[in-house]
Structure formats: C-alpha cells, structure tokens
MMTF fields as JSON, N, C-alpha, C and O atoms, coordinates in Angstrom:
{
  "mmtfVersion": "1.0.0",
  "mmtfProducer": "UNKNOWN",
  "numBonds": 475,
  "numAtoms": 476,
  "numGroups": 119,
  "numChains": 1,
  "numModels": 1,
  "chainsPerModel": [1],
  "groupsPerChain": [119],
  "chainIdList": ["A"],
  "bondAtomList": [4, 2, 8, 6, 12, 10, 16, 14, 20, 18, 24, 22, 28, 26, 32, 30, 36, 34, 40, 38, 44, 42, 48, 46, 52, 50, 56, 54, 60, 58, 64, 62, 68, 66, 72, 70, 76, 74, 80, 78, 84, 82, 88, 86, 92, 90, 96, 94, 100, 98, 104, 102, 108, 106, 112, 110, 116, 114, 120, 118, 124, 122, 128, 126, 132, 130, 136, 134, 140, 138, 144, 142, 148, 146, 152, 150, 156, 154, 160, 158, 164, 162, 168, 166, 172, 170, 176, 174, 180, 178, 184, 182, 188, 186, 192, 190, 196, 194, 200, 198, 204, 202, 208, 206, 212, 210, 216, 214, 220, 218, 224, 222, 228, 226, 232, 230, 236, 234, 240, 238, 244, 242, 248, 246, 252, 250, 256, 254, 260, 258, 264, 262, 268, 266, 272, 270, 276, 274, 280, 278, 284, 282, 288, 286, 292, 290, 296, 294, 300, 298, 304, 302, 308, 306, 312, 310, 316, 314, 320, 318, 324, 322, 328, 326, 332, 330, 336, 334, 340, 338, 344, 342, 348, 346, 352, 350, 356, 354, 360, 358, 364, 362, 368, 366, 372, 370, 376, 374, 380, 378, 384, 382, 388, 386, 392, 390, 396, 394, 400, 398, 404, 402, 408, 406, 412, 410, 416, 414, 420, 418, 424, 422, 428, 426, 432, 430, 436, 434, 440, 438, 444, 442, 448, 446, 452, 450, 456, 454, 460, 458, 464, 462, 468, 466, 472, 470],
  "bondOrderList": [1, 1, 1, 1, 1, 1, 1, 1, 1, 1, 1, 1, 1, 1, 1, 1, 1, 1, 1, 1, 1, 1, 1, 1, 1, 1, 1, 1, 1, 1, 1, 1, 1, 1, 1, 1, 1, 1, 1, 1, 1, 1, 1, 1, 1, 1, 1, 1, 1, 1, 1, 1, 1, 1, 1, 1, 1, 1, 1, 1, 1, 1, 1, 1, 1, 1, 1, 1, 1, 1, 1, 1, 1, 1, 1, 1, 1, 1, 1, 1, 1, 1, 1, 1, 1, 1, 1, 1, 1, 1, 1, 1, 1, 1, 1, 1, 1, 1, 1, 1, 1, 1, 1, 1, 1, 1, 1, 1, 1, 1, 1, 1, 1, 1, 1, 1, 1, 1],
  "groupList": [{"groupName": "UNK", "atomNameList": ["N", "CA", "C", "O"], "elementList": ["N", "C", "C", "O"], "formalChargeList": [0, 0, 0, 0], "bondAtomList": [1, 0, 2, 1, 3, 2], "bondOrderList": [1, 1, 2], "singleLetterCode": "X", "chemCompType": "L-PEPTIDE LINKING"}],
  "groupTypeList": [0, 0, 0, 0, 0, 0, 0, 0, 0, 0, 0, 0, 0, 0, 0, 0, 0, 0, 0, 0, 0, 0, 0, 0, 0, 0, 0, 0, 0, 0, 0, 0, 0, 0, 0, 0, 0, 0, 0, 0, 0, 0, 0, 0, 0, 0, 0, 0, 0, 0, 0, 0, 0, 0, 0, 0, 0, 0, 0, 0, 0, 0, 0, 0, 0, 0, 0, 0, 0, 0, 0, 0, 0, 0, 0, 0, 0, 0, 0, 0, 0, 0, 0, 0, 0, 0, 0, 0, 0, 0, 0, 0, 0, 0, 0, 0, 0, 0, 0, 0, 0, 0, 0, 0, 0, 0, 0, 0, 0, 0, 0, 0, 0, 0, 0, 0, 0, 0, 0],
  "groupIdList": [1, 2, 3, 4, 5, 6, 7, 8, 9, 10, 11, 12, 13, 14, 15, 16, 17, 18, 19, 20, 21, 22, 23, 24, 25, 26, 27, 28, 29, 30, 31, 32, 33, 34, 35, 36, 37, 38, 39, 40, 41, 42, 43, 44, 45, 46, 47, 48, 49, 50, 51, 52, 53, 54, 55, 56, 57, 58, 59, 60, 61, 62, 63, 64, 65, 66, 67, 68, 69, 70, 71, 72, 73, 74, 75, 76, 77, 78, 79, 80, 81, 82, 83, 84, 85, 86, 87, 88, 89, 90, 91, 92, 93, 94, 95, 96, 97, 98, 99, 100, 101, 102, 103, 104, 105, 106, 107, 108, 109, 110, 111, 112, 113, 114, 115, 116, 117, 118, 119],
  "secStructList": [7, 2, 2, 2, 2, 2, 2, 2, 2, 2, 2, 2, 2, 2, 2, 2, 2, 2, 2, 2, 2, 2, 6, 6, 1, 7, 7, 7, 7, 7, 3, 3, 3, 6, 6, 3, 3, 3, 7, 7, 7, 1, 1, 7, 7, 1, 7, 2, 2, 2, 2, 2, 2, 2, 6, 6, 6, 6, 7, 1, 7, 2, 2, 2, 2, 2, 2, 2, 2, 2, 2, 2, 1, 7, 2, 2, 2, 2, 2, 2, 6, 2, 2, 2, 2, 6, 6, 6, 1, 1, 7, 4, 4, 4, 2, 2, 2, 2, 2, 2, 2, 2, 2, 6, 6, 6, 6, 7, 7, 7, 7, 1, 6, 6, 6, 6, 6, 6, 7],
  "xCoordList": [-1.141, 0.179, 0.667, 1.24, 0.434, 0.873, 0.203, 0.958, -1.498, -1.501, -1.326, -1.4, -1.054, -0.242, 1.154, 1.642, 1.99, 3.319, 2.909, 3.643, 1.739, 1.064, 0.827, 1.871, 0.31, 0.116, 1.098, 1.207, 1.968, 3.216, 3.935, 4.398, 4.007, 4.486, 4.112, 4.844, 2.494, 2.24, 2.101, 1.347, 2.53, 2.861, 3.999, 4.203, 4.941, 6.216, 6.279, 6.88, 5.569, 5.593, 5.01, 5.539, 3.778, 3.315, 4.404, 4.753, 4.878, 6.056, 6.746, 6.515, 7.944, 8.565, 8.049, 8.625, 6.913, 5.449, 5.999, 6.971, 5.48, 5.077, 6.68, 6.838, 7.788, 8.884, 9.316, 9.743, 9.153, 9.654, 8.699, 9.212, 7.264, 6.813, 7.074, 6.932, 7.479, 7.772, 9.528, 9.93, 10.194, 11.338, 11.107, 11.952, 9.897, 9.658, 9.063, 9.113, 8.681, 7.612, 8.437, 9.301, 8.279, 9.338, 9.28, 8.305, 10.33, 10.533, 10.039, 9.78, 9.666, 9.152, 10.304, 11.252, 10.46, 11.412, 11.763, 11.76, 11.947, 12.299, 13.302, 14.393, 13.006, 13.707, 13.766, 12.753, 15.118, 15.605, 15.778, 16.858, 15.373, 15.712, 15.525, 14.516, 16.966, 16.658, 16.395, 15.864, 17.019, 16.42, 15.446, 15.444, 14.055, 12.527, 12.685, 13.013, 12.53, 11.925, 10.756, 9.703, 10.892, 9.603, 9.157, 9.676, 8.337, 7.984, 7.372, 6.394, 8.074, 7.461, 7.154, 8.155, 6.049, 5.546, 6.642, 7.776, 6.28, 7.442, 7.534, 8.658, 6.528, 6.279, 5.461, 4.492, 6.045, 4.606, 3.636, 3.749, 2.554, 0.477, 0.733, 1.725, -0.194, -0.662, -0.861, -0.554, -1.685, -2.231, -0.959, -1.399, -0.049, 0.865, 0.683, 0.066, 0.996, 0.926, -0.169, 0.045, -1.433, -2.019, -1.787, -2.093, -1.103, -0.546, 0.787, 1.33, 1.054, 2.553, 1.939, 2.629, 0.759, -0.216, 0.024, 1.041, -1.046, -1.773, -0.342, -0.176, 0.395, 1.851, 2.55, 3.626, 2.413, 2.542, 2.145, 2.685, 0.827, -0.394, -0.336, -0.395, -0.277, -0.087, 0.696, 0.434, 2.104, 3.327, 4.008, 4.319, 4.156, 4.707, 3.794, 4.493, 2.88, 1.905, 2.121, 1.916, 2.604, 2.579, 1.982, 2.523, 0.587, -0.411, -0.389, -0.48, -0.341, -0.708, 1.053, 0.954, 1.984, 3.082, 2.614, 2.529, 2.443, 1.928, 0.801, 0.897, 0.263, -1.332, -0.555, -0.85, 0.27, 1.454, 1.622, 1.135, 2.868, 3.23, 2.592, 3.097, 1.558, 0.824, -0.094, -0.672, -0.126, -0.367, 0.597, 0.209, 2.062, 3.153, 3.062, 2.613, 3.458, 3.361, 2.362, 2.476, 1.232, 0.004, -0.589, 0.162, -1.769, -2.359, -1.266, -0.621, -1.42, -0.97, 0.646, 0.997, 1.513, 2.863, 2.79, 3.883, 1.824, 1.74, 1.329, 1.691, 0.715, 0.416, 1.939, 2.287, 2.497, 4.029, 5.177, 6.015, 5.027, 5.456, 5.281, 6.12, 4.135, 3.395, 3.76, 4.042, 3.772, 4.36, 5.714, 6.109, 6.515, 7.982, 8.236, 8.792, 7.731, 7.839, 7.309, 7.959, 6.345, 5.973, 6.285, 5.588, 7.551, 8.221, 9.891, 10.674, 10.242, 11.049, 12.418, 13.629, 11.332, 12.715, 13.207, 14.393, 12.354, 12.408, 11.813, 10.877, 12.926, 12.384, 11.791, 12.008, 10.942, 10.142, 11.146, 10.984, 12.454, 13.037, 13.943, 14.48, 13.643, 14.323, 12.999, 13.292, 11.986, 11.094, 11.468, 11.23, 12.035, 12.404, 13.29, 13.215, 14.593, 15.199, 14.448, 14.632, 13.644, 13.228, 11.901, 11.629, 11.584, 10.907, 11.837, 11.576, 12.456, 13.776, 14.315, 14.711, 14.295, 14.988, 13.635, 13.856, 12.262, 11.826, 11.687, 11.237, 11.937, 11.781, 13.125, 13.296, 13.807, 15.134, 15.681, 16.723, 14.433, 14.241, 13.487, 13.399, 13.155, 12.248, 13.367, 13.324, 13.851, 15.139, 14.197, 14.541, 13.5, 13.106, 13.474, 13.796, 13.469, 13.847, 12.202, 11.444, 11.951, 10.625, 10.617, 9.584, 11.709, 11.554, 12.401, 13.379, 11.618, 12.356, 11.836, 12.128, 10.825, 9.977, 10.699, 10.156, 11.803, 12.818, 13.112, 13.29, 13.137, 13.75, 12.597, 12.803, 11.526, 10.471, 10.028, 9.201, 10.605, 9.949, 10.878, 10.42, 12.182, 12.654, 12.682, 12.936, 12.337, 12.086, 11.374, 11.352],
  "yCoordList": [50.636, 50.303, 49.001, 48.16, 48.818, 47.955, 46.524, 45.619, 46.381, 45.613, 45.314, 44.127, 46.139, 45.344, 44.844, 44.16, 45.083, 44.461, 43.079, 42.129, 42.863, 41.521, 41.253, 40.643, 41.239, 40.089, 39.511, 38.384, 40.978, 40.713, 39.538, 38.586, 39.707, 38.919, 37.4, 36.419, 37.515, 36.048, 35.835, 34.866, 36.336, 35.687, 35.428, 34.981, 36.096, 35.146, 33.772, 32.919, 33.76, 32.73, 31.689, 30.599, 31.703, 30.43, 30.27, 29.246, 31.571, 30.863, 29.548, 28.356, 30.323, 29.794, 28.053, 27.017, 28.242, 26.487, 26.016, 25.279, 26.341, 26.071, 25.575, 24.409, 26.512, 25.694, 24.531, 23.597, 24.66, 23.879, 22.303, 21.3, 22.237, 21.232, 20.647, 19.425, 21.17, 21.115, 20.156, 19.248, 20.755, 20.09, 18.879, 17.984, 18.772, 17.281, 16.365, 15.137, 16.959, 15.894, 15.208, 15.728, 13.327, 12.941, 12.646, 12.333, 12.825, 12.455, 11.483, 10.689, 11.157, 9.582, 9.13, 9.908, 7.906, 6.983, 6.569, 7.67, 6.093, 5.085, 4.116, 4.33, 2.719, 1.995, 1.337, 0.911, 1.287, 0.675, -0.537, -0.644, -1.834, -2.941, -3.652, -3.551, -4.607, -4.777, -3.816, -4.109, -2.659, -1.624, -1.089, -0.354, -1.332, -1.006, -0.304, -0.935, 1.29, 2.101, 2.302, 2.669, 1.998, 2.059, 3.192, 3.112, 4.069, 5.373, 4.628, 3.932, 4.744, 4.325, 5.141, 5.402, 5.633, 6.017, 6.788, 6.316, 8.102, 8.254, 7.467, 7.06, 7.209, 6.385, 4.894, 4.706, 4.268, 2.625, 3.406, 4.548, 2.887, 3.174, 2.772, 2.123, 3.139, 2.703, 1.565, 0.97, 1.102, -0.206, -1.369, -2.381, -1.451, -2.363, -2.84, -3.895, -2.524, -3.726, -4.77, -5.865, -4.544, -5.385, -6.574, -7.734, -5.996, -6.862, -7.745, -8.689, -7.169, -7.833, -8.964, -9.972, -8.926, -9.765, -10.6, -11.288, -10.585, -11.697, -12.451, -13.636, -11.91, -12.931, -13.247, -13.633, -13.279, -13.889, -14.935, -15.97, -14.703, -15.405, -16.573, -17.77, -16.416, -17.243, -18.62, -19.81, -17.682, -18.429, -18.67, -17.663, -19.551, -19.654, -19.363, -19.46, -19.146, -18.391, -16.996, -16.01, -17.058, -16.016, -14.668, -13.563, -15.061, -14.072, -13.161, -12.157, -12.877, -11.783, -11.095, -9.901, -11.463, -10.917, -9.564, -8.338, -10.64, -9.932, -8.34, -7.114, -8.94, -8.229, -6.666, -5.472, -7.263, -6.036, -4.859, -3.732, -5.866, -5.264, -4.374, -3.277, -4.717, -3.824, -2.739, -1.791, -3.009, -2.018, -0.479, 0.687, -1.098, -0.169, 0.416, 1.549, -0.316, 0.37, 0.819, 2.036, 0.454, 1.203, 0.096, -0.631, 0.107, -0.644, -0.923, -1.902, 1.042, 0.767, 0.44, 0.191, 0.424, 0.313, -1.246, -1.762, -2.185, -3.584, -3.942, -5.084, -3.417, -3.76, -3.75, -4.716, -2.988, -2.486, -3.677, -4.039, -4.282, -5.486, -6.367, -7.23, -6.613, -7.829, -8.126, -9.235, -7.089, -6.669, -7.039, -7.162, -7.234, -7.429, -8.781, -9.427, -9.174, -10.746, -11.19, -12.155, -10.868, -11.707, -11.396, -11.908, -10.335, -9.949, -10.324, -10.009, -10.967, -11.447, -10.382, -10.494, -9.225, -8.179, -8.533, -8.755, -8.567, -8.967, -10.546, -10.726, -11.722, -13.072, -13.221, -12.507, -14.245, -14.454, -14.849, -14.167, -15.985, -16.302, -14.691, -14.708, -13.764, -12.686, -12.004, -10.822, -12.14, -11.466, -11.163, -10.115, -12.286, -11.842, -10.985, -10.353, -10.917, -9.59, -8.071, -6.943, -8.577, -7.062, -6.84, -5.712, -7.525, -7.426, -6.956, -5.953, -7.392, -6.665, -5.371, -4.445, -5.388, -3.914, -2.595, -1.384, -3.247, -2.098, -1.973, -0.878, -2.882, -2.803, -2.178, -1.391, -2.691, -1.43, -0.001, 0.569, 0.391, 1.643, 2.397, 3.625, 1.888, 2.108, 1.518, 2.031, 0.981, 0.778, -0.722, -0.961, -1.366, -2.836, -3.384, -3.05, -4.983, -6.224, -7.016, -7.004, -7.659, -8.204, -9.683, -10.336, -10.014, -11.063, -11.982, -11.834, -13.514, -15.133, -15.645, -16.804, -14.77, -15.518, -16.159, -16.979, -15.81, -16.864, -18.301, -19.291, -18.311, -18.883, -19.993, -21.185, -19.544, -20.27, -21.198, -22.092, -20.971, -21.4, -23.078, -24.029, -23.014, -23.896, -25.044, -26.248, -24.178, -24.987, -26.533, -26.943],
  "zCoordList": [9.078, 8.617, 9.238, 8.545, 10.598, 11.132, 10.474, 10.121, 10.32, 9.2, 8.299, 7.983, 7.585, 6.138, 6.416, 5.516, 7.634, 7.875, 8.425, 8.151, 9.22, 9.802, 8.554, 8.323, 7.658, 6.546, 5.523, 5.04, 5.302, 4.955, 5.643, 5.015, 7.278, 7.431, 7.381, 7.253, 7.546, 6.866, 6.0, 5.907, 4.788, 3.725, 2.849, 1.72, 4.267, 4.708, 4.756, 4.102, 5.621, 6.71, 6.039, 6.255, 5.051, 4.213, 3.152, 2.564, 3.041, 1.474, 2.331, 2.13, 3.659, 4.09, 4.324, 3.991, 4.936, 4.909, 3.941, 4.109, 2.542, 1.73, 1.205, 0.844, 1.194, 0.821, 1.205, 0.525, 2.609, 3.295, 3.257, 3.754, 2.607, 2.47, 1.371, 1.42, 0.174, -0.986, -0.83, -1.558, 0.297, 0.293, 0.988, 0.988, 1.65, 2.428, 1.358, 1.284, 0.819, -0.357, -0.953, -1.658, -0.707, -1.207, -3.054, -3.737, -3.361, -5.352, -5.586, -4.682, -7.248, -7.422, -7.534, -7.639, -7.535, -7.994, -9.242, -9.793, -9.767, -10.809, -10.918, -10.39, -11.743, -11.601, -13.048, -13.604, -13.648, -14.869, -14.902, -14.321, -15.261, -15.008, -16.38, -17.079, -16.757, -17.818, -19.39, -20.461, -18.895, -19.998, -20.298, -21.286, -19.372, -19.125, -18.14, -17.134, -17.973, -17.053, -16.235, -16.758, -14.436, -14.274, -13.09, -11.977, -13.343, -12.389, -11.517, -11.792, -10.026, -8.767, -7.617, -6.951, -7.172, -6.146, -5.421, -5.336, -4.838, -3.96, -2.595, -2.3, -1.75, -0.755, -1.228, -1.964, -0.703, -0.625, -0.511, -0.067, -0.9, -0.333, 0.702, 1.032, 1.368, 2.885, 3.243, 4.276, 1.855, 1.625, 1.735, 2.279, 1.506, 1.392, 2.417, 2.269, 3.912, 5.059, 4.922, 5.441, 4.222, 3.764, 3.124, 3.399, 2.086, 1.316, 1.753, 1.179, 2.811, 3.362, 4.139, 4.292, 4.635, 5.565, 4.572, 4.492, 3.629, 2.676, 2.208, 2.499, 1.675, 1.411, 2.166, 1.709, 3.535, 4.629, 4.62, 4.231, 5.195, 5.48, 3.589, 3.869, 2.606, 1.349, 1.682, 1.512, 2.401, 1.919, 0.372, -0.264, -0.018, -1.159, -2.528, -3.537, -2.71, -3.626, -3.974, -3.266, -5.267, -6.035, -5.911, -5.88, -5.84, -6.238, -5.376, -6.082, -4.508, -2.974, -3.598, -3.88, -3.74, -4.108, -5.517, -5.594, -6.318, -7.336, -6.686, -6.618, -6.498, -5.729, -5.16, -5.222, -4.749, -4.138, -5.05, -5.138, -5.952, -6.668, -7.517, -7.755, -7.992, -8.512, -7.654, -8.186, -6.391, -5.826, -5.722, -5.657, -5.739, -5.819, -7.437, -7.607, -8.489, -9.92, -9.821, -9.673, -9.817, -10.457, -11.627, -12.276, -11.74, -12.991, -14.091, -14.467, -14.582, -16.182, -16.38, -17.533, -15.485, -15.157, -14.817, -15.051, -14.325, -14.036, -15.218, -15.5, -16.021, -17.531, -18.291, -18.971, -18.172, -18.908, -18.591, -19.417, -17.048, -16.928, -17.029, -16.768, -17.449, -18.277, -19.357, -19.81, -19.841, -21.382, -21.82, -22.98, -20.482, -20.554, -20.596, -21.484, -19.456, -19.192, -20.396, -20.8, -21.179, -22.295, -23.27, -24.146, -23.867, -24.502, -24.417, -25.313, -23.323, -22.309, -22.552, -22.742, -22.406, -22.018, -20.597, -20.355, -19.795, -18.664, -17.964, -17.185, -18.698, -18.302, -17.133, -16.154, -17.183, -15.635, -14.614, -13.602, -14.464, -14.131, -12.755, -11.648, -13.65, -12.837, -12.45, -12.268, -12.285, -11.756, -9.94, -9.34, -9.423, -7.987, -7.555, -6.501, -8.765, -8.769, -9.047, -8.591, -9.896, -10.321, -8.652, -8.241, -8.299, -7.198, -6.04, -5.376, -5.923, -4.754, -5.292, -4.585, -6.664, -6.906, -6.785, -6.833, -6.621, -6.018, -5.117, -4.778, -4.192, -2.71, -2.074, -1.143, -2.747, -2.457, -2.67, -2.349, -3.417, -3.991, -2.395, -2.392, -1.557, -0.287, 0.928, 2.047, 0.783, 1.453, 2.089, 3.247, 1.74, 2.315, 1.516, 0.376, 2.39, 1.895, 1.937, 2.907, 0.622, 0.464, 1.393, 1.537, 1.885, 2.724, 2.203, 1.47, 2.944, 2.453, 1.36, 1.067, 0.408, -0.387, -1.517, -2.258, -1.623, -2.518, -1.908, -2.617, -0.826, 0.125, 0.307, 0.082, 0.681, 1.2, -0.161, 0.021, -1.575, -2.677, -2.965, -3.598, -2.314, -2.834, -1.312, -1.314, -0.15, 0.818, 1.184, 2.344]
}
C-alpha cells in the first residue's frame, strides 16, 4: 500500500515538474511590421554571439548583420523578408527599424550600426 502512495506521489511531483517547466518555456514572439507578420524564436540561438562578433569585427558591412538576422527568423521567414523588401511592403530604407524592432522583442539594442554607417 505504501507503494502505490510513493508513486502516486511521484506522479505528483512530475506533473507539478512538468507544469512548472511548461510555465518557464518561454512563448514565440512575433512581430508586425509594416503589416507583414513575423514568428520569432522564443529566445536568440546560441549562435548569435557569433554573429554579434562578425558585425563587430565587419563594421559597417551589411552582410554579418544580415547573417544574423536570418539566423533569428529562420531561412523560410528570411525568404518572407526578402519578399517584402522587393515587394516594398517593407522598403529597404526601413530595414534598420525593422531590425531594432526584433531586437526589441528580446529586450536588446542591435548597437551603433546606424551610426557607424553615416560616420
């Protein structure tokens, strides 16, 4: 008898786990910009400090930015903004906004790279 109250009670005890990881797991994001919806990661990848290197280390070069970014969307979601800019739902001209508005979705600031462009 007393075992089946020991298992009972652990399987208490994993619900209780199990809720309680479920309430840690963070939500995806999303971000509307321009009227284009975009599903973002609940956390950055891991990989990003990488990428924070290389556009460092760039400076004023595009590409390692980019390189990022699509590390955060995902392929087919960096395809979808491709799609925009050359549809100019989303002009290129605001691409640095829409770049800050996902970085603010994570509560960072992507840096001086505005800054460093007209320097």
């Amino acid at each position: 008898m007393s075992a089946s109250n020991g298992s009972g009670s652990k399987g208490g005890r994993r619900q209780a786990t199990a809720a309680a990881r479920a309430e840690k797991t963070p939500k995806e994001k999303t971000l509307t910009f321009n009227g284009v919806r975009f599903k973002l990661p609940p956390t950055l990848p891991d990989t990003i400090l990488f990428d924070m290197v290389e556009v460092e280390a760039q400076g004023a070069s595009p590409l390692p930015m980019f390189r990022m970014l699509r590390s955060i969307l995902g392929q087919e979601q960096f395809g979808t903004l491709r799609e925009a800019v050359e549809t100019e739902a989303i002009p290129a001209e605001e691409l640095d906004r829409f770049i800050e508005g996902v970085f603010a979705k994570y509560g960072v600031t992507p840096g001086e790279r505005s800054a460093s462009r007209t320097s």
